[in-house]
FIGUMAR-952107 format. One record per residue (C-alpha): residue number from 1; chain; y, z, x. Coordinates in Angstrom, 1 decimal. Layout:
N
[NUM A [Y Z X]]
...
***
This chain:
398
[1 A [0.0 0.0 0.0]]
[2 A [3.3 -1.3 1.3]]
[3 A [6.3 1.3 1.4]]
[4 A [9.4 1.4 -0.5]]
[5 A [12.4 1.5 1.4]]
[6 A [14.6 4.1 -0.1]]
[7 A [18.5 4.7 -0.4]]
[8 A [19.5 8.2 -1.0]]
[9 A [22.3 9.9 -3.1]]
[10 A [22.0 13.7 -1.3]]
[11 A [23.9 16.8 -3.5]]
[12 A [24.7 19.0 -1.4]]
[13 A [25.1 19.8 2.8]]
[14 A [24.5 23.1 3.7]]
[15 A [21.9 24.4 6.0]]
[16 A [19.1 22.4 4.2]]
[17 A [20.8 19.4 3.7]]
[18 A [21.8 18.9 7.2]]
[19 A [18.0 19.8 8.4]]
[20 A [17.2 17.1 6.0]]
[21 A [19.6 14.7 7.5]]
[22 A [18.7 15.5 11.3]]
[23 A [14.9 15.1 10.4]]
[24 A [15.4 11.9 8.6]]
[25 A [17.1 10.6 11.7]]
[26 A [13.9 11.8 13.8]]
[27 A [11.5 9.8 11.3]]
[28 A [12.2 6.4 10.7]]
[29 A [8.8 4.7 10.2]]
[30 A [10.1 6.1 6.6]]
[31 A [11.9 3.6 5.7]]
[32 A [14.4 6.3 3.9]]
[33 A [18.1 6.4 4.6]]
[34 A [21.0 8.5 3.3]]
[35 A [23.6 6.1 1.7]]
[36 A [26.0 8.7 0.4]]
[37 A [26.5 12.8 0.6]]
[38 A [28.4 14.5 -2.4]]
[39 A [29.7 18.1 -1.5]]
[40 A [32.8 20.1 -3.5]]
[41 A [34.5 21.2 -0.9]]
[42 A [36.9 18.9 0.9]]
[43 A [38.5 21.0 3.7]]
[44 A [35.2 22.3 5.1]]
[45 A [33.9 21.2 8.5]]
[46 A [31.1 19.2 8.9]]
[47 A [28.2 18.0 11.8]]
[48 A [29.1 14.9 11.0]]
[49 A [31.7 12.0 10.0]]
[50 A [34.0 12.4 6.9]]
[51 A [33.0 8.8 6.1]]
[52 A [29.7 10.0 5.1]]
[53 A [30.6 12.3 2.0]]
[54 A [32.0 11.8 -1.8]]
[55 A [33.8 13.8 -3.7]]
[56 A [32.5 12.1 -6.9]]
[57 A [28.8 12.3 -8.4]]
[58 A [29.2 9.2 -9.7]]
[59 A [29.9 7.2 -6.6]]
[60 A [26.3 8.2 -6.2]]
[61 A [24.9 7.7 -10.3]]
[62 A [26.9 4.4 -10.5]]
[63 A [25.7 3.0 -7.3]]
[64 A [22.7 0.3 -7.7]]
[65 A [21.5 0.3 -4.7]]
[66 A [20.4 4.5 -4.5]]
[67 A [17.1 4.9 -5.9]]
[68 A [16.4 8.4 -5.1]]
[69 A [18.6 11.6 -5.8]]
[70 A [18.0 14.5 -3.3]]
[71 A [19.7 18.1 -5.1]]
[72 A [20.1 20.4 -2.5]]
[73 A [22.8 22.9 -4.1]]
[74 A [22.5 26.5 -4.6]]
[75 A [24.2 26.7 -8.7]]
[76 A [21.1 26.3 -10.9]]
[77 A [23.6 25.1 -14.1]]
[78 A [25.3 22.1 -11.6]]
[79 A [21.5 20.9 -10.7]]
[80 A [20.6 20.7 -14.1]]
[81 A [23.5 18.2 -14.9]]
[82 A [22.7 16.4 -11.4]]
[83 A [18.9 16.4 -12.1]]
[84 A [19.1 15.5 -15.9]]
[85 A [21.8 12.8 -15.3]]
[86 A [19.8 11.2 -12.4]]
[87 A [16.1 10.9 -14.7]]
[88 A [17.8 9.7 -17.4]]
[89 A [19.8 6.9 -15.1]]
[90 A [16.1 5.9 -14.1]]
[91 A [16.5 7.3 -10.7]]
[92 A [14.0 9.4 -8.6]]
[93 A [14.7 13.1 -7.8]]
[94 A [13.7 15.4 -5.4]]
[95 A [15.1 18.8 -6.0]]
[96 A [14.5 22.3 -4.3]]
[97 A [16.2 24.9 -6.9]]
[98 A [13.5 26.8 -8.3]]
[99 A [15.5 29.1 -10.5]]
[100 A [16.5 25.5 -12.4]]
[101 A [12.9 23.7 -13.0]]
[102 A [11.7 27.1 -14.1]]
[103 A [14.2 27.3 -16.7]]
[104 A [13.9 23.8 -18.1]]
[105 A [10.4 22.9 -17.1]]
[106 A [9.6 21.3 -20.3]]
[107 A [11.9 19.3 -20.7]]
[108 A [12.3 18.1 -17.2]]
[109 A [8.8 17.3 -18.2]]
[110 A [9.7 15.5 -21.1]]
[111 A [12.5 13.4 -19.0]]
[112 A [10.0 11.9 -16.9]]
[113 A [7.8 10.9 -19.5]]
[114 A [10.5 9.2 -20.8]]
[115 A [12.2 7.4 -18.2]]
[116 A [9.0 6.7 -16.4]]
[117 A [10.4 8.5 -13.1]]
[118 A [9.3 11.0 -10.9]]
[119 A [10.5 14.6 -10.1]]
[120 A [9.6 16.2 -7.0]]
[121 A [9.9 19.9 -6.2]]
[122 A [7.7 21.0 -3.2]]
[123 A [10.4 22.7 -1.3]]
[124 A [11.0 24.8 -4.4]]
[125 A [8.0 26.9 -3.8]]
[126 A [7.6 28.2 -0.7]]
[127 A [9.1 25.7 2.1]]
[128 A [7.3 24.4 4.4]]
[129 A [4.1 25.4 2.5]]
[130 A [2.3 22.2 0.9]]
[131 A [0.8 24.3 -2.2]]
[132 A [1.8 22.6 -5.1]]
[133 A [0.7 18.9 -4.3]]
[134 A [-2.3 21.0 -3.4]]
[135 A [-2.6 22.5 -6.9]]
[136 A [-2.0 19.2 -8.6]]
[137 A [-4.3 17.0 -6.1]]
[138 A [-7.3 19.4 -5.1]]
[139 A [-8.1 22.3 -7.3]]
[140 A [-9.9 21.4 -10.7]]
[141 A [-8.3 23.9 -13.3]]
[142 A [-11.7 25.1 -14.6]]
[143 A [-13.3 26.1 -11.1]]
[144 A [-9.7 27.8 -10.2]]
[145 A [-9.5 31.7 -10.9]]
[146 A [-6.5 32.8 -9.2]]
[147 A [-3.5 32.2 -7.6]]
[148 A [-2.3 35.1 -5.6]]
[149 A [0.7 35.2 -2.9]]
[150 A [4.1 36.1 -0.7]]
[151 A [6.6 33.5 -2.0]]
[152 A [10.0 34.9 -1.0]]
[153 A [10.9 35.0 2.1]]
[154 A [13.7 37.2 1.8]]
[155 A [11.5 40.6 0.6]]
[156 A [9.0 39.9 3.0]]
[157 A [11.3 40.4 6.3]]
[158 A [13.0 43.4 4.4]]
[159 A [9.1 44.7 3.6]]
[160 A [8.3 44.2 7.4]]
[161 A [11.2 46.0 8.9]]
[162 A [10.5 49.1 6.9]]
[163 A [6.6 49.1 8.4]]
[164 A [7.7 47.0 12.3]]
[165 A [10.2 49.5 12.2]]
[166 A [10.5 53.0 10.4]]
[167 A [13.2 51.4 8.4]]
[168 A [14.6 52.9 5.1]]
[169 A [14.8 49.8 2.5]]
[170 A [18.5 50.3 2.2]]
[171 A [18.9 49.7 6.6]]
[172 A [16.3 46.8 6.2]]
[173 A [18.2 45.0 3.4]]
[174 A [21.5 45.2 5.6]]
[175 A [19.7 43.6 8.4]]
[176 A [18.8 41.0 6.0]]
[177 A [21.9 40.2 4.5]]
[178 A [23.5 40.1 8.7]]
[179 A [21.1 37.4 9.4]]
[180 A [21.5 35.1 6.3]]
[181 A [18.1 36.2 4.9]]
[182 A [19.7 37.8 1.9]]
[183 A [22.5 37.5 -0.2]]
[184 A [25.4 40.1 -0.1]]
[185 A [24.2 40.1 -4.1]]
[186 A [20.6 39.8 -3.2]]
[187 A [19.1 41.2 -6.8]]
[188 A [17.9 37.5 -7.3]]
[189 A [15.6 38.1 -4.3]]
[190 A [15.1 41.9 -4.1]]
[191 A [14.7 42.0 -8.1]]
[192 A [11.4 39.4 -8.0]]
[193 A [13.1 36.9 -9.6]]
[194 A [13.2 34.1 -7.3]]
[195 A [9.3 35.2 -6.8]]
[196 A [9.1 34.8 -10.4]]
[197 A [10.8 31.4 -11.3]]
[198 A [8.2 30.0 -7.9]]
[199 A [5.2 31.9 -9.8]]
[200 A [6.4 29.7 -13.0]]
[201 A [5.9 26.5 -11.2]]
[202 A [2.8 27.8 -9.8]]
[203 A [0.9 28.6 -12.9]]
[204 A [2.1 25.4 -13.9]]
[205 A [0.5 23.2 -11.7]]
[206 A [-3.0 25.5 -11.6]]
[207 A [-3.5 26.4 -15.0]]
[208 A [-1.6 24.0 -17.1]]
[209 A [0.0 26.9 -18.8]]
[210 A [4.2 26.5 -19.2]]
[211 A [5.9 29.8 -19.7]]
[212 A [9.3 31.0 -20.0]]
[213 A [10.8 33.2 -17.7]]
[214 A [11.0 36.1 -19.8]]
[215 A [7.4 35.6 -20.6]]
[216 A [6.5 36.7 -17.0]]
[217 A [7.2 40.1 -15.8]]
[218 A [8.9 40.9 -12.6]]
[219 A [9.2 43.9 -10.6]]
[220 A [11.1 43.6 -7.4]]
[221 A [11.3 46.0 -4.0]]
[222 A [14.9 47.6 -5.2]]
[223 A [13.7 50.8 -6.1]]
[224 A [11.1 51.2 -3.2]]
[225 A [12.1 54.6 -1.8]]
[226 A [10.4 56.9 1.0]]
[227 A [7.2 58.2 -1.2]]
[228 A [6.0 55.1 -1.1]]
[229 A [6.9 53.9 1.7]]
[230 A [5.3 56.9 3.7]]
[231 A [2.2 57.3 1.0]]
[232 A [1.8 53.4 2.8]]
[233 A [2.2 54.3 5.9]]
[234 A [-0.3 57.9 5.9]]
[235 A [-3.1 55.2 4.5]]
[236 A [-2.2 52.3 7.2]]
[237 A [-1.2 50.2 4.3]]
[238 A [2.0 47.8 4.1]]
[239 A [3.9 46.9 0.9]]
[240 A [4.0 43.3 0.0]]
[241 A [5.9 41.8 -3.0]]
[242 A [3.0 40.0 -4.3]]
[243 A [3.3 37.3 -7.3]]
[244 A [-0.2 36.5 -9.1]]
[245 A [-1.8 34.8 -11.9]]
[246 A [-5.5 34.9 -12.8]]
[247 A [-7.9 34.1 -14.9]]
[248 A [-9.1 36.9 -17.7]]
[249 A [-12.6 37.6 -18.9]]
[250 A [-11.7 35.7 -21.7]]
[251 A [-10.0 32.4 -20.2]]
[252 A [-6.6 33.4 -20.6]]
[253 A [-4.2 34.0 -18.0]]
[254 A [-2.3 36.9 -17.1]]
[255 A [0.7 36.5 -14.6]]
[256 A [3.2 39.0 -13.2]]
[257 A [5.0 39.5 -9.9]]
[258 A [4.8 43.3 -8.8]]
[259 A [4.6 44.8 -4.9]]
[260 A [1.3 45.8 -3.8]]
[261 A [-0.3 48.2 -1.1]]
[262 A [-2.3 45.4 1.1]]
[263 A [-4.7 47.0 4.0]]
[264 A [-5.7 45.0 6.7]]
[265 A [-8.8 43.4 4.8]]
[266 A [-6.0 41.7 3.2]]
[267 A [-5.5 38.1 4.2]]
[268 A [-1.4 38.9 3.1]]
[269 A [-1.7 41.9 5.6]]
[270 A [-0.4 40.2 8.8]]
[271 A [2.1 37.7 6.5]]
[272 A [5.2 39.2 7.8]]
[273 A [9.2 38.2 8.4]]
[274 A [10.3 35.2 6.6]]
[275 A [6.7 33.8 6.5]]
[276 A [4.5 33.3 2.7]]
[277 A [1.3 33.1 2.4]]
[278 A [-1.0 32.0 -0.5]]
[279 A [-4.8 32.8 -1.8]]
[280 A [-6.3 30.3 -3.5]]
[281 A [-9.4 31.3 -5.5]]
[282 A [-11.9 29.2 -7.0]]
[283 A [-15.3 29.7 -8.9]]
[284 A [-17.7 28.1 -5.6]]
[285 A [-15.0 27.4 -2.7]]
[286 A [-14.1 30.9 -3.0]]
[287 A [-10.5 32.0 -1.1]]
[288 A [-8.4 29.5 0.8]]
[289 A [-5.2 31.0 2.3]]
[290 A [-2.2 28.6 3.0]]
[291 A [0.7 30.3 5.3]]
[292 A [3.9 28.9 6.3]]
[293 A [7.4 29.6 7.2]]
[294 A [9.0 30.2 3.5]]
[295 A [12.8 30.0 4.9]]
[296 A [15.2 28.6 6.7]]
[297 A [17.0 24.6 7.3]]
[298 A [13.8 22.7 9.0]]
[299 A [11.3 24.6 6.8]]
[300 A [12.8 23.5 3.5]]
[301 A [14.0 20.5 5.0]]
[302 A [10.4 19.1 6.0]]
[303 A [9.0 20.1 2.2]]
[304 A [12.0 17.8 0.6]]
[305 A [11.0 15.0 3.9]]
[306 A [7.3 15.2 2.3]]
[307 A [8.5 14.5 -1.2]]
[308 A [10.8 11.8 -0.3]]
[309 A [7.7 10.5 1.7]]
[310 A [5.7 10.5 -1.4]]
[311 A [8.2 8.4 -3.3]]
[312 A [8.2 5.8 -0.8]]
[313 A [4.6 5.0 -2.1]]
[314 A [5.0 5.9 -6.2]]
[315 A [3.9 8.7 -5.8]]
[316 A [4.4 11.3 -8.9]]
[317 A [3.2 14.9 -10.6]]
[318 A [0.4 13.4 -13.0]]
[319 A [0.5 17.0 -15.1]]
[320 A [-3.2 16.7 -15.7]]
[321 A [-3.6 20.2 -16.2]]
[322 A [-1.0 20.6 -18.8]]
[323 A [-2.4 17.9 -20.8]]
[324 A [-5.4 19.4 -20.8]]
[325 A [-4.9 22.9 -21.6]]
[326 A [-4.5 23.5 -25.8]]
[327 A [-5.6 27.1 -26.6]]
[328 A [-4.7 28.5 -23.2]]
[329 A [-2.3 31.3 -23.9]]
[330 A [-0.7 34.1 -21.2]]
[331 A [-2.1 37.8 -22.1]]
[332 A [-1.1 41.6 -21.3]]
[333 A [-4.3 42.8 -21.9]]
[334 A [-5.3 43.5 -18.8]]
[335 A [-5.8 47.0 -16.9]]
[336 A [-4.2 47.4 -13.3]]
[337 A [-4.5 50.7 -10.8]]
[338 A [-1.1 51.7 -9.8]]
[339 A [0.8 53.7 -8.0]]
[340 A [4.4 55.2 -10.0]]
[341 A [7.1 57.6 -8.3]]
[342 A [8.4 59.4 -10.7]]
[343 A [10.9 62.0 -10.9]]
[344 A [9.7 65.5 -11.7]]
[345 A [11.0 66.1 -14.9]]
[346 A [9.4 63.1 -16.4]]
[347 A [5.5 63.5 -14.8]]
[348 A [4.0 64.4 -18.6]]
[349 A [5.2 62.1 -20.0]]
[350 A [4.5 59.2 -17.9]]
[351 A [1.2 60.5 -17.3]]
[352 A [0.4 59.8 -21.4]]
[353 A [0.7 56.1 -20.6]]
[354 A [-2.1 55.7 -18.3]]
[355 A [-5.7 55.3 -19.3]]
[356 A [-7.1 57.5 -16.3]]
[357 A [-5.5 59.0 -13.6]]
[358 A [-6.3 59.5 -9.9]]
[359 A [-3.8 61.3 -8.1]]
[360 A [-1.0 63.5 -8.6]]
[361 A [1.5 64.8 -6.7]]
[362 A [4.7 66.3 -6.7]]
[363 A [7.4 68.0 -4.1]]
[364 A [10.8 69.6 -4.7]]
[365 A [12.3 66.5 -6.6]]
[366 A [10.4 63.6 -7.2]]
[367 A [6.3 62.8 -7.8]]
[368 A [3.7 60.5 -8.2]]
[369 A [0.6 59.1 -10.0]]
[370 A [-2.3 56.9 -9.1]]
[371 A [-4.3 55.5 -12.2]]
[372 A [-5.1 52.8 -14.2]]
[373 A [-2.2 51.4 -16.8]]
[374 A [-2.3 48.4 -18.9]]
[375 A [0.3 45.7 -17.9]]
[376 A [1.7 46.2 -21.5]]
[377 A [2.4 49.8 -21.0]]
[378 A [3.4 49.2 -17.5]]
[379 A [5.8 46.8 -18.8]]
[380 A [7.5 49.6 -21.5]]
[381 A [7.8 51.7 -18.9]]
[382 A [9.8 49.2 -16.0]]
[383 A [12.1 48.4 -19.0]]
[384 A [13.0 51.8 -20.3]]
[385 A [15.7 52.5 -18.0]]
[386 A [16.1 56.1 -18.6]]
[387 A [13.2 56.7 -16.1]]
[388 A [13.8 56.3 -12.4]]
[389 A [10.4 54.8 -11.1]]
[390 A [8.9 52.8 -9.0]]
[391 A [6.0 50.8 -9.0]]
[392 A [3.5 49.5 -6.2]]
[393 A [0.1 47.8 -7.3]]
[394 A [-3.2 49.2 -5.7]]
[395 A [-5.4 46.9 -7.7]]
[396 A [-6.4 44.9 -10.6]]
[397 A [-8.9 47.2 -12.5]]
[398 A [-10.8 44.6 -14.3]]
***
């Protein structure tokens, strides 16, 4: 199969869109070549010449001669308009915000089907990580049980200070935020969110099941204080923010994104800094584990590089899985062994939430309780707010 040469419109020049633009000049057996950049700002300094940028979208929309849109911008609301426009203009689009396809995956869907033009997201996962062509291409959604992994790069340098380091979470997430790993409002990362919109995609593209965001619940490393972090440490244990989906005994699917205690049996054990890593887990293959930088310019860059490689020959998501599934549906009956800090005061009546209990301890101020909880009652509890808690996973109990 010949390739197709391809002109690009590119949104967007920040890190990721110059590490695009200095990799694309490093490959050109691609056949791919940025015709036009679009950026807002017009008194920034840039790597390279002013001739190269517009300050108009559609210098890029109206132009014939680009067939592919790359969207590399951080506002989820501008990429919708960029992403939507370009489908609907019959135009090819590579994008990498995560927080957008989540929010509008069916009907980005929908506008492919309709125009007959691809949409390509690979960097919106986890960087330089090929998983979701794998999902789509490799795994058969009946032999697949679970999904399991570190998809934000951001937590997981914060998680492995506090361990590499004896830092509190508070000193860890400064260091994060001095080196660009985190944002000075970093909630979107430290809250599980950005884990969550990825885990959207994800279950997606293994089970064939589309949810909502607010179908899927998220518990982030915010309120990780010392109890946990030195219950971890006593049991040689590290704390990983850890988004999965499964398969239940009765073929439904339960998803969440939660931190976990991982021991070094744990193939997410030695994922540490901005690296993810994922477990695959199917019905005769058993576990395959897919690690990668999940940060940073080249990382990203070299995800949106394979996608625009992919157009050059056609290439698009077939969504097999989603036209398969009909009676799939995304369940909270499941039963999980946590760990919950609690504060004092509230220990009796937290316990009355959990089906059995394992531990229980308590000093001067605050406590905690290892048992078994059902997502649905661990879900009350992370939402009523007049609790201060925090949860870490141990297990799932069945």
């Amino acid at each position: 199969m010949s390739r197709k040469k391809l002109n690009i419109g590119l949104f967007g020049f920040g890190c990721v869109g110059f590490g695009l633009y200095e990799v694309l000049q490093k490959t050109p057996g691609l056949k791919a070549n940025i015709k036009n950049i679009c950026v807002k700002d017009r008194n920034k300094t840039r790597e390279i010449g002013v001739e190269n940028f517009t300050f108009d979208k559609n210098d890029i929309f109206n132009d014939p001669e680009i067939n592919v849109i790359v969207e590399l911008i951080d506002d989820a609301d501008a990429a919708y308009e960029i992403v939507t426009t370009a489908l609907k203009s019959g135009k090819a689009v590579v994008s990498a915000n995560k927080k957008m396809i989540a929010e509008h995956f069916e009907e980005l869907l929908e506008l492919q089907r309709k125009h007959n033009v691809p949409l390509l997201y690979e960097a919106a996962c986890c960087a330089s990580m090929p998983i979701i062509r794998n999902l789509e291409e490799y795994y058969d959604n009946d032999l697949l049980e679970s999904i399991q992994g570190i998809v934000n790069g951001s937590t997981n340098y914060i998680l492995t200070k506090t361990f590499k380091e004896n830092l509190s979470y508070d000193e860890a997430l400064k260091q994060a935020q001095e080196k660009g790993f985190a944002e000075s409002n970093p909630i979107l990362d430290t809250g599980g969110f950005d884990a969550k919109y990825k885990l959207l995609i994800l279950l997606a593209h293994s089970f064939g099941y589309i949810a909502k965001p607010e179908d899927l619940l998220n518990i982030g490393i915010n309120n990780i204080g010392g109890l946990e972090l030195k219950y971890a440490r006593e049991k040689g244990l590290k704390i990983k923010l850890v988004a999965q989906a499964f398969k239940n005994n009765d073929g439904n699917i339960s998803a969440f994104v939660i931190p976990k205690f991982v021991d070094t049996e744990d193939r997410l054990f030695n994922v540490d800094d901005v690296f993810n890593g994922v477990i695959t887990k199917t019905s005769f293959a058993d576990e395959q584990f897919f690690v990668g930088k999940g940060a940073g310019a080249h990382p990203t860059a070299s995800a949106v590089l394979s996608d625009i490689s992919a157009l050059s020959y056609d290439y698009q998501y077939e969504y097999k899985k989603i036209a398969q599934q009909e009676n799939i549906s995304l369940s909270d009956d499941v039963n999980l062994k946590v760990f919950l800090r609690h504060q004092i005061e509230d220990a009796a009546t937290l316990k009355k939430h959990f089906s059995t209990i394992d531990e229980s301890y308590l000093n001067h101020e605050s406590g905690y309780i290892t048992g078994t909880i059902s997502l649905e009652n661990l879900r009350n509890i992370h939402f009523d707010e007049s609790f201060d808690k925090s949860f870490v996973l141990l297990e799932i109990a069945n």
